[in-house]
C-alpha positions as CSV (number, residue, x, y, z in Angstrom):
1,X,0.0,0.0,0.0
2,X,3.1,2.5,1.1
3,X,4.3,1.3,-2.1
4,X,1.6,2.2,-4.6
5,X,0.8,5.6,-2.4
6,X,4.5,6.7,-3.3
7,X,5.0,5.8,-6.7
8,X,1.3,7.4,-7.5
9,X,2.7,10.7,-6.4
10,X,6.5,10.2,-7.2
11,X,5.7,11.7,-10.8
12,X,4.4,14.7,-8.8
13,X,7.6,15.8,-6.2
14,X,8.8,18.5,-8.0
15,X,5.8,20.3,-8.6
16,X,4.6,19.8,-4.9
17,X,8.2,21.3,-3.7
18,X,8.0,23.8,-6.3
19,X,4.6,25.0,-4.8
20,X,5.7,24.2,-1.3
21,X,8.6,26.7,-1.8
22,X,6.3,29.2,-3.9
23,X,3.9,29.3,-0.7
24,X,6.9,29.9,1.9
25,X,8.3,32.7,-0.6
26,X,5.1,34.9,-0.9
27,X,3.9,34.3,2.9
28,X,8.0,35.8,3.4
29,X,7.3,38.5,1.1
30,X,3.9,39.4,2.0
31,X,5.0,40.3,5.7
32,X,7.8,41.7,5.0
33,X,5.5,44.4,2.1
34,X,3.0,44.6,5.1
35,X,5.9,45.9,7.4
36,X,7.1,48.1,4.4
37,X,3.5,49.8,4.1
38,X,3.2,49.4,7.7
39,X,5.8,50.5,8.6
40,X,9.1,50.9,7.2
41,X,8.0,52.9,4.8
42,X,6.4,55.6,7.4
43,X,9.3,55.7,9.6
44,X,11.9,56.1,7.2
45,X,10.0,58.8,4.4
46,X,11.0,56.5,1.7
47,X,7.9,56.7,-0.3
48,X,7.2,54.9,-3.8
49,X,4.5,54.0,-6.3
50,X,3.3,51.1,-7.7
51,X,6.5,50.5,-10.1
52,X,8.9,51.4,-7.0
53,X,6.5,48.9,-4.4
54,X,7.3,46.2,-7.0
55,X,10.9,46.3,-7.2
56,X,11.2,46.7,-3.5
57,X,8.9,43.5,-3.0
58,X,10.7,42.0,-6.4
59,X,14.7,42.7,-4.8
60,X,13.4,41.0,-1.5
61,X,12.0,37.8,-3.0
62,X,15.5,37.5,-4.9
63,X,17.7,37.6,-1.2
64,X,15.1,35.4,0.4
65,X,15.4,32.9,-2.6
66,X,19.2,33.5,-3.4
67,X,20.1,32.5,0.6
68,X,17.2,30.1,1.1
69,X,18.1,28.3,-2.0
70,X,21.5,28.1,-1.1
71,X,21.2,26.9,2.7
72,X,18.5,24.5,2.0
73,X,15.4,25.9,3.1
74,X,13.4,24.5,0.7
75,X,15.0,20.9,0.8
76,X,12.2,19.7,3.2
77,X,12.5,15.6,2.9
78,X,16.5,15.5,1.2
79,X,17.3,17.3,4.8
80,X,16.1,16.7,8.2
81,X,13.6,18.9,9.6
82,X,15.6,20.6,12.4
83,X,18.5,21.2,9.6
84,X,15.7,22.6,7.2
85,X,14.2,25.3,10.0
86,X,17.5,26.4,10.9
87,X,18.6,27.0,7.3
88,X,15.3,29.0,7.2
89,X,15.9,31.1,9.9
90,X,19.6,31.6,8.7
91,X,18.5,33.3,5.4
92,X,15.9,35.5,6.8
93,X,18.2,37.0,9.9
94,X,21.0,37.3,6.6
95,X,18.3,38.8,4.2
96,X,16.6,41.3,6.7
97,X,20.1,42.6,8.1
98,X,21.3,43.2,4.8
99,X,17.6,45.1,3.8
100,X,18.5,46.7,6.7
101,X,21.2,48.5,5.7
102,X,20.1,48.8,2.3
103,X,17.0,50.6,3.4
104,X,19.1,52.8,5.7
105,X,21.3,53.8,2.2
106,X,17.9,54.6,0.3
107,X,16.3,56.8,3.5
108,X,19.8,58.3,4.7
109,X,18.5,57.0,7.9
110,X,18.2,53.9,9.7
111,X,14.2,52.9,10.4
112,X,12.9,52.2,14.0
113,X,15.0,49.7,15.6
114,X,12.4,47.6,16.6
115,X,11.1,47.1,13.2
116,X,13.3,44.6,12.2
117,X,13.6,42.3,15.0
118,X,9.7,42.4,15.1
119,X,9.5,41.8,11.1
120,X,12.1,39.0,11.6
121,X,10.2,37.3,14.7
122,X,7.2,36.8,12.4
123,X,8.5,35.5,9.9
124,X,10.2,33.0,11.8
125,X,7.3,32.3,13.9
126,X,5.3,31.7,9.5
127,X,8.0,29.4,9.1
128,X,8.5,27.2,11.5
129,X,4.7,26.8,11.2
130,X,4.3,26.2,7.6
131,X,7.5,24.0,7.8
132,X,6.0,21.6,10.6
133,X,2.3,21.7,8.0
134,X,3.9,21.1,4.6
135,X,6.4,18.5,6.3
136,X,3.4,16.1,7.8
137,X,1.7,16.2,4.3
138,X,5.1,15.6,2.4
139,X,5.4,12.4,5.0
140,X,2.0,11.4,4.4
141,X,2.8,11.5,0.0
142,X,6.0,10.5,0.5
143,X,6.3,7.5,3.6
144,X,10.1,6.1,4.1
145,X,11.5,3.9,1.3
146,X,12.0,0.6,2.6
147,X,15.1,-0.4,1.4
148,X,17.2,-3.4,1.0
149,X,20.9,-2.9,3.1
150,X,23.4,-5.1,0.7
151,X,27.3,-5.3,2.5
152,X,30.4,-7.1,1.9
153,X,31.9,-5.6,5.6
154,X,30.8,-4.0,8.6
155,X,31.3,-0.2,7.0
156,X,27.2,-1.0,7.1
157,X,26.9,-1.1,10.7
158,X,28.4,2.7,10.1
159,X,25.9,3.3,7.5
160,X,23.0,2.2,9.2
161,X,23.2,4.3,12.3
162,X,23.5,6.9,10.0
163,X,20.6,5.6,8.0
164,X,17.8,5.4,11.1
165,X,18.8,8.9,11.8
166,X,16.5,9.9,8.7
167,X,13.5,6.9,9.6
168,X,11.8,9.9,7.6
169,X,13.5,9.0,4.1
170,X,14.5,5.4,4.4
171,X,13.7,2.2,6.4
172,X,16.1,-0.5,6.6
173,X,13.7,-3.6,5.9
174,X,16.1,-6.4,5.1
175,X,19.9,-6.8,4.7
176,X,22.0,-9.4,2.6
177,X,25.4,-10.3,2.2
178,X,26.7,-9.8,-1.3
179,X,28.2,-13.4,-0.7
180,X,24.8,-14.8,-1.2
181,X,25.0,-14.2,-5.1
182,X,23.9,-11.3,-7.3
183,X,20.6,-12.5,-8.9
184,X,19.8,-13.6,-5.3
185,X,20.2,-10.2,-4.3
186,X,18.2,-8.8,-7.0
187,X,15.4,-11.3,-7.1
188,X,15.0,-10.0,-3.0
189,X,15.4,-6.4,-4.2
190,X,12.1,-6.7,-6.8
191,X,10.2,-7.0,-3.2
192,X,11.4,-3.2,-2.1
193,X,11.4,0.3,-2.9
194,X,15.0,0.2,-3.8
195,X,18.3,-1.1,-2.7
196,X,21.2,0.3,-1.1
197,X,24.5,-1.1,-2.0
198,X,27.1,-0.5,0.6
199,X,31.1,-1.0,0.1
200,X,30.8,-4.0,-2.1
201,X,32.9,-6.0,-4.3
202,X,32.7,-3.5,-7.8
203,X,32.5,-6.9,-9.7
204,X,29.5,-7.8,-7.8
205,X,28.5,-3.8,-8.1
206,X,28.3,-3.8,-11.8
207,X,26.2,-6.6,-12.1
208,X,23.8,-6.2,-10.0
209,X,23.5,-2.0,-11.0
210,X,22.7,-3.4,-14.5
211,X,20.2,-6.0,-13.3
212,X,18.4,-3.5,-11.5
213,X,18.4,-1.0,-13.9
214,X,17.2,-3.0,-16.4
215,X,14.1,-4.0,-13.8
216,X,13.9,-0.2,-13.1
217,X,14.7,-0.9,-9.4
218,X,16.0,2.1,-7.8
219,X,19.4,1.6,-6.6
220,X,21.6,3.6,-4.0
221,X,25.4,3.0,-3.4
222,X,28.4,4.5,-1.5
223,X,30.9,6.1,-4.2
224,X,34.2,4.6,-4.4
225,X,37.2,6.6,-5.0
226,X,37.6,5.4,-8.7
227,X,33.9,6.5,-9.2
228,X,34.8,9.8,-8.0
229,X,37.7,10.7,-10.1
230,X,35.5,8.9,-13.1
231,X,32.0,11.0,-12.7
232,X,34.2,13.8,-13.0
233,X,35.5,12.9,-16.2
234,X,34.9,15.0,-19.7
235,X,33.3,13.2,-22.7
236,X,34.5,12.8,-25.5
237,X,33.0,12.4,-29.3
238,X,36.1,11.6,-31.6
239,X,34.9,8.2,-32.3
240,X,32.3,6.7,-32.1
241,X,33.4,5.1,-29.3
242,X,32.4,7.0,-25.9
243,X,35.9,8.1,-24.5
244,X,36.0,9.8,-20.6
245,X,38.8,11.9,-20.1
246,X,40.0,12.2,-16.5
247,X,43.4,15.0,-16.5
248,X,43.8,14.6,-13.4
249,X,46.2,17.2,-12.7
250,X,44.7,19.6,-10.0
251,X,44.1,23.0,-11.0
252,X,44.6,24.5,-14.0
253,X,46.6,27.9,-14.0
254,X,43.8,29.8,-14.3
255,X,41.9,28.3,-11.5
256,X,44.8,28.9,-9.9
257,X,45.5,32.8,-10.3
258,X,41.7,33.2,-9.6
259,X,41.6,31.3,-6.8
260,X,44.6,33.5,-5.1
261,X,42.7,36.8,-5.8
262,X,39.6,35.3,-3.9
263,X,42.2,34.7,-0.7
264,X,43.8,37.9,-0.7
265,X,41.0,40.0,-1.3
266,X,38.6,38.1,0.9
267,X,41.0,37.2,3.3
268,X,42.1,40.9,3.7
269,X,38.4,42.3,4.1
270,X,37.6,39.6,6.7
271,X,41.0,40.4,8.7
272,X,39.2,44.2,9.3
273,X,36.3,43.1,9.9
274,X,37.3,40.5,12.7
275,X,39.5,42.6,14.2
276,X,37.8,43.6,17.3
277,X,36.9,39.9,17.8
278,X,40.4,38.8,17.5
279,X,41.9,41.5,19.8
280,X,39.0,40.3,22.2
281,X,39.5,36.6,22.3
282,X,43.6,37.3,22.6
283,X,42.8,39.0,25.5
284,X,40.1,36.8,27.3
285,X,43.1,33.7,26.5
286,X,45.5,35.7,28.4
287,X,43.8,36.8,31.3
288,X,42.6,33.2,31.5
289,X,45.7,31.4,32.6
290,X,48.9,34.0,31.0
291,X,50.2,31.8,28.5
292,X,50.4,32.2,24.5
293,X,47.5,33.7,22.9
294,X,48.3,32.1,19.1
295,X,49.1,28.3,18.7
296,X,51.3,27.5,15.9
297,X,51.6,23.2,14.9
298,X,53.3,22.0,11.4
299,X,50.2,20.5,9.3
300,X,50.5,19.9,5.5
301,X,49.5,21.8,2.4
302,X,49.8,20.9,-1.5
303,X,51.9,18.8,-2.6
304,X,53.4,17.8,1.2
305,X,54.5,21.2,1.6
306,X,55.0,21.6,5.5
307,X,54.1,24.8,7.1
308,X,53.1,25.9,10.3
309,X,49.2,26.9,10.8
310,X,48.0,29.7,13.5
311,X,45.0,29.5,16.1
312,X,43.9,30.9,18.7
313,X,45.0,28.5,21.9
314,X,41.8,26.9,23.1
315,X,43.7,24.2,25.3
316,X,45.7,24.2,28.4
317,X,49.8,25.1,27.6
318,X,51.8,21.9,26.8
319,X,48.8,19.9,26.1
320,X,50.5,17.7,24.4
321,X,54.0,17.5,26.4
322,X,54.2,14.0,25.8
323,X,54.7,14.6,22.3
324,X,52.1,12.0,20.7
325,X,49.8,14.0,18.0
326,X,46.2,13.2,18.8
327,X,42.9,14.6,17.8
328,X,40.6,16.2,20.1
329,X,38.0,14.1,21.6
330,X,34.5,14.2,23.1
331,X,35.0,16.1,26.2
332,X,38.5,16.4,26.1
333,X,40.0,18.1,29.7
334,X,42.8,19.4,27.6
335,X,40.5,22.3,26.3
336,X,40.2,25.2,28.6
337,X,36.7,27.3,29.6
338,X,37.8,29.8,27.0
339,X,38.5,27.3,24.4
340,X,35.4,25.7,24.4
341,X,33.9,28.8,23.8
342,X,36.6,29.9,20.5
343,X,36.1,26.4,19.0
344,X,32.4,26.2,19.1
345,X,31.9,29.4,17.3
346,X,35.1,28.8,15.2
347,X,36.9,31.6,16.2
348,X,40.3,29.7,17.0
349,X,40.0,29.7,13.6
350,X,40.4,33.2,12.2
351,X,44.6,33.5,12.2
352,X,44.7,31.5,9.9
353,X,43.3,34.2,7.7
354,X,46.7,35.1,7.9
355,X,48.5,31.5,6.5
356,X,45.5,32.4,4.0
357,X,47.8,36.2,3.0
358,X,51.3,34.6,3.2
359,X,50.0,31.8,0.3
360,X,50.4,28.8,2.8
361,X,46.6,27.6,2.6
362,X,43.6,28.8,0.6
363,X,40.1,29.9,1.8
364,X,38.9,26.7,1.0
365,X,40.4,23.6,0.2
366,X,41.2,20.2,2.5
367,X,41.5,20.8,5.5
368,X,45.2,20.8,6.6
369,X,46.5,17.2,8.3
370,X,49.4,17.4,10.9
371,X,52.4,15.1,9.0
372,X,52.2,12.6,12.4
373,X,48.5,12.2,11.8
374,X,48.7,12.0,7.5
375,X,51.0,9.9,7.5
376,X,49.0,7.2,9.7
377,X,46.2,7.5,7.3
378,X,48.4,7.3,4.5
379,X,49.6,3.7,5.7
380,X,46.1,2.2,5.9
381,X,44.8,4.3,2.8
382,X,47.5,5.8,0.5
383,X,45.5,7.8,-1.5
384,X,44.6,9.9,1.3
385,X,47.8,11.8,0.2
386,X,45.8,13.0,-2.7
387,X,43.7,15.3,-0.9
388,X,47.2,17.7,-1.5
389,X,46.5,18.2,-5.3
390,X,45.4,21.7,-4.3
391,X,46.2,24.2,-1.4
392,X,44.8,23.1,2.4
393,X,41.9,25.5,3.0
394,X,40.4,27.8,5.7
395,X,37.2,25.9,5.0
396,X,36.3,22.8,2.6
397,X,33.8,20.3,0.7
398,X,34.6,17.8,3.8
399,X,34.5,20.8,6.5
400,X,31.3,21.6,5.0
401,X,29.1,18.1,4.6
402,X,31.5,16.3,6.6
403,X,31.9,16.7,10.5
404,X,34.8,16.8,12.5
405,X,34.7,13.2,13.5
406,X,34.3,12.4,9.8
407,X,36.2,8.9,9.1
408,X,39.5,9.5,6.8
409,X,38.4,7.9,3.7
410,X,35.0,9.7,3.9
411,X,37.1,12.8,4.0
412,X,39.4,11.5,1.0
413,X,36.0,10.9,-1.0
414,X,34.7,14.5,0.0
415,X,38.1,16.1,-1.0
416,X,38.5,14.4,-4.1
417,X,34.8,15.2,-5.2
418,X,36.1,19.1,-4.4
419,X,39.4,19.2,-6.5
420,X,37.8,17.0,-9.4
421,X,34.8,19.3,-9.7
422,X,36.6,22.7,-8.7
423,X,35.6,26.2,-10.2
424,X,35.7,29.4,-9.4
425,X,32.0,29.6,-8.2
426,X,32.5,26.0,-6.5
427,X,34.5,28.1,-3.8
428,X,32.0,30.9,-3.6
429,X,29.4,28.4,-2.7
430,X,31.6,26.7,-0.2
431,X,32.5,30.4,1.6
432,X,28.7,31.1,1.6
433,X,27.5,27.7,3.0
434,X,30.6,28.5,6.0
435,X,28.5,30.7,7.8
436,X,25.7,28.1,7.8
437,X,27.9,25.6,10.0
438,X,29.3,27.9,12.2
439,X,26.9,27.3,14.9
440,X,26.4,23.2,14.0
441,X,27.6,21.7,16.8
442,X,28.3,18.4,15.1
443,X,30.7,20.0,12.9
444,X,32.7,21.3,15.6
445,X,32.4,18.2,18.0
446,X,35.5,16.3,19.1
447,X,35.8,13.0,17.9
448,X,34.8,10.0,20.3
449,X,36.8,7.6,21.4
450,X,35.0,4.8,19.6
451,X,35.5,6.6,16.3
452,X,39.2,7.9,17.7
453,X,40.5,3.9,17.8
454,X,38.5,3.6,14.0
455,X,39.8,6.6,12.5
456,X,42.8,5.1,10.9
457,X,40.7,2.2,9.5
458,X,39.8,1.6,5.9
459,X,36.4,2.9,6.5
């Protein structure tokens, strides 16, 4: 019964979110025009007609759909619903600040500082609403795949906690071993709403991605590396043969020269406008215990270079006197008051806007391994020391939709999807979507000691 509800409304999705998304931009608009009439408008003597109403109204539906595209507030069902309200409320604090301070350039005057706050309160208050309406009825359309959970190794124990996390999206009905034969497996997938192909043998892969497609079963698979570099590749048409060209050379010079003017002159506004935040946290570090405000440690950038990375000290002074490099876990005692405070909103983080100035990393690009630690990973997985095709970065691909307990080859697959698919907007993207995980506290978590003894693993 789940099964025919779906797949009568599957052909229908798109238009649903389109009108889903249509609704949650003119309920935005419309309060925000009320507030303008209201208003904004009164306060500030900024008065237009018709024509002028329209292009105020027309520039605020492109911010609200420029930020709420790019954060995922319209992604209702691909992310969770917490992740999908918070992405919400991101663009319209982002949008209404900078209509702020447009509004204030238009009147030569800033408007009633209440207005705002109170505009930005109700809309919130509209969108958690509609969000919590529109995401029973997309549930109710659209009930959890159940899936069938094919593995060749226990990387789907991994996958699987991740998996109930979303018991929105997909439901784990079955799982087989890949051992038990490939037209077993697919005869048992005919019985599901897809299945979900986990680390397995690419022999076995291939097969049964063919079977399936040709039974128009819907399939779902981890990447590989190999499939990374290859989905990445450029066709071409000489013969009539299909050819995929994969150069495989990093960045071009180009991408290169373009990619340094974004880190100087991005880099250089954001070391003004952080300034007072800096001076700030150096002193709250020193009157904490006295020692050094900036922590320097050698970490790697492209291709091995060895450099040495500044942050802001957010642990205890000799925290690692025994010499042994190790990450930071759960809870760790090493990390001061103060520190917990700098990492959680990423602030240890802004010196190296100057590593960024002297050419040592980018503003975005893997993030930068410590040699003790690379070189473990590189022992287990050796082409982890691909990630350093390109410069180590301020932020990243992995940073981004990885966390900070993300296992090393999930990181290597994250990286490598970066530098293969690289462009000048790519980074753009990346530095816009930063700000949305600066407050996500799993991207900022220390890595537990479970995942600590795994990290090195084959994952």
């Amino acid at each position: 019964m789940e099964k025919y509800k779906r797949e009568k409304y599957e052909r229908f999705k798109k238009t649903i979110r389109l009108l889903s998304s249509s609704v949650l931009m003119a309920m935005l608009i419309a309060i925000y025009m009320i507030f303008w009439y209201k208003q904004i408008s009164p306060s500030t003597g900024v008065w237009y007609w018709r024509r002028g109403n329209w292009a105020i109204a027309a520039l605020y539906g492109t911010l609200i759909f420029f930020f709420m595209n790019m954060y995922g507030g319209f992604r209702l069902g691909d992310l969770e619903k917490g992740q999908v309200i918070y992405s919400q409320i991101l663009s319209i604090i982002i949008v209404n600040f900078i209509t702020y301070l447009q509004i204030a350039l238009l009147a030569y005057r800033f408007p009633d500082l209440w207005i705002f706050p109170a505009l930005t309160l109700c809309q919130i208050i509209t969108v958690v609403l509609w969000t919590f309406i529109y995401g029973k009825i997309y549930q109710h359309l659209f009930p959890p795949r159940r899936l069938l959970l094919v593995y060749a190794n226990d990387n789907a124990i991994r996958l699987m906690d991740k998996l109930k996390r979303r018991k929105d999206r997909y439901q784990i009905a079955q799982t087989a071993d890949v051992a038990i034969g490939e037209d077993l497996v697919v005869q048992m997938a005919e019985h599901y709403d897809g299945v979900m192909l986990c680390d397995i043998p690419t022999m076995s892969r291939n097969l049964i991605l063919k079977e399936c497609f040709e039974r128009s079963i819907r399939v779902y698979m981890t990447p590989k590396i190999s499939d990374i570099l290859v989905r990445a590749s450029r066709e071409l048409h000489t013969f009539d043969t299909p050819i995929l060209l994969s150069p495989n050379n990093g960045l071009s010079l180009e991408q290169r020269l373009g990619k340094r003017c974004l880190d100087l002159t991005v880099s250089l506004l954001m070391l003004v406008a952080v300034s007072p935040i800096m001076l700030l946290t150096a002193a709250a570090i020193k009157l904490y215990d006295g020692g050094d405000v900036i922590y320097k440690q050698k970490r790697l950038t492209v291709n091995r270079k060895e450099f040495y990375i500044y942050k802001f000290r957010s642990m205890k002074m000799n925290a690692e006197q025994d010499g042994i490099a190790r990450l930071a876990s759960e809870n760790d005692d090493r990390i001061t008051p103060v520190g917990k405070i700098i990492r959680m909103t990423r602030i240890d983080e802004l010196p190296q806007l100057i590593n960024v100035l002297t050419g040592d990393m980018s503003l975005v690009g893997p993030r930068p391994e410590r040699p003790e630690i690379a070189l473990t990973y590189e022992n287990r997985l050796p082409q982890f020391k691909c990630r350093l095709k390109v410069k180590s970065g301020l932020t990243g691909y992995a940073q981004i939709y990885g966390k900070y307990n993300t296992t090393p080859y999930d990181k290597l697959k994250l990286d490598l999807t970066y530098i293969q698919n690289y462009s000048f907007i790519l980074d753009l993207k990346l530095l816009f979507l930063t700000v949305k995980i600066l407050f996500m506290k799993e991207s900022t978590e220390g890595i537990t000691e479970t995942a600590k003894n795994k990290a090195s693993r084959i994952e």
